[in-house]
N, C-alpha and C positions, 0 to 999 in steps of 0.2 A: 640129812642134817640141814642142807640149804633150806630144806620144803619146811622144818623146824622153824629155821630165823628168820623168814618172812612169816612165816604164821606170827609169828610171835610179834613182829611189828605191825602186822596187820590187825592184831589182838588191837595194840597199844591204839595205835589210829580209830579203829572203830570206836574206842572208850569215850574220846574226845565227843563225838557224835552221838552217840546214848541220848543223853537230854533233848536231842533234835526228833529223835528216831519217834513216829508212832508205831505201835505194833499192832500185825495185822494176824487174822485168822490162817493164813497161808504161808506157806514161803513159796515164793516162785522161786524157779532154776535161776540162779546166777550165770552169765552170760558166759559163752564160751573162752571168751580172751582175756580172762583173770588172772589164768598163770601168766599171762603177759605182762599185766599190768604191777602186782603185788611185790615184785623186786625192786618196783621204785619206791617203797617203801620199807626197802632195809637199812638206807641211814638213819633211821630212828632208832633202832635196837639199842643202841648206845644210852642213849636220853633215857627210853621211858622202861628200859627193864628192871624190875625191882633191887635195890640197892644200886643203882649207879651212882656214880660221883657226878655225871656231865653238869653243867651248870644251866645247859641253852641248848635246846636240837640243833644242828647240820641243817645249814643253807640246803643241804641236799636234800633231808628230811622233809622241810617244809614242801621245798621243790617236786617230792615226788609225790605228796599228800595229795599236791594241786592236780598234780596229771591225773592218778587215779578218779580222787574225786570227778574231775573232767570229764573224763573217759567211761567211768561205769562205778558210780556211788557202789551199786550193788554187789561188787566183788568185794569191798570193806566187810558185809555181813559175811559174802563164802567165808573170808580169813578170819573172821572174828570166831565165826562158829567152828572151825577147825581150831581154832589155838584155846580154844575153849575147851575142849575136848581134849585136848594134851595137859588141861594145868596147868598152863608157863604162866607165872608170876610177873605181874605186871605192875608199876608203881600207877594205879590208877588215877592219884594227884593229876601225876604229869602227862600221864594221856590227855586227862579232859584239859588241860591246858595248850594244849596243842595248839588247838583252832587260832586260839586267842598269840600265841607267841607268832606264829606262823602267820599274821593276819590273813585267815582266810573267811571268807563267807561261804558258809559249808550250808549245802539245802538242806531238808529234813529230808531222811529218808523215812517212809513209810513204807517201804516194803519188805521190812525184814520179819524174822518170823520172831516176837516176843517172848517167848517159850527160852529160849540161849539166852537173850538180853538180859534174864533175871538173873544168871546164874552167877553172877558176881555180886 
């Protein structure tokens, strides 16, 4: 259930980044220390899961957006393409709004495999 609500905010977060994302012919392996990082992006679950009432993400949401991103862009795609693969409903709105409430300056990632990314 845990490995669920982090996918699931991991969904949400990656959504925000989409428009950044090029895609590439490969997916490389996402780095070993993913499941390390992706729990700090579980106070978003609140905000961007579809039908929330929240009005604004969790200072912690943003906060953990930042580490991850920090730390390895590329676990955003492992969680995005696993919560993808469950179906969890995501208010995709508020995902891509993320970047922008949170002010962060989020890189492009190009190394995700575009084949998932459509699937929304």
């Amino acid at each position: 259930m845990a490995r669920l609500v982090l996918a699931i905010c991991a969904m949400a977060i990656w959504a925000f980044l989409v428009p950044a994302a090029i895609a590439s012919d490969s997916s490389p392996t996402p780095p070993s220390g993913c499941d390390d990082v992706i729990p700090d992006m579980a106070d978003c679950l609140p905000y961007v899961t579809d039908g929330s009432n929240e009005t604004s993400p969790s200072k912690g949401c943003c906060t953990g957006i930042a580490h991850v991103v920090a730390k390895s862009p590329l676990c955003l795609c492992e969680a995005l393409k696993e919560a993808s693969q469950l179906n969890i409903a995501v208010n995709m709105t508020r995902a891509l709004g993320l970047s922008n409430l949170c002010k962060l300056n989020v890189p492009p990632i190009s190394s995700c495999n575009g084949t998932w990314l459509m699937s929304f």
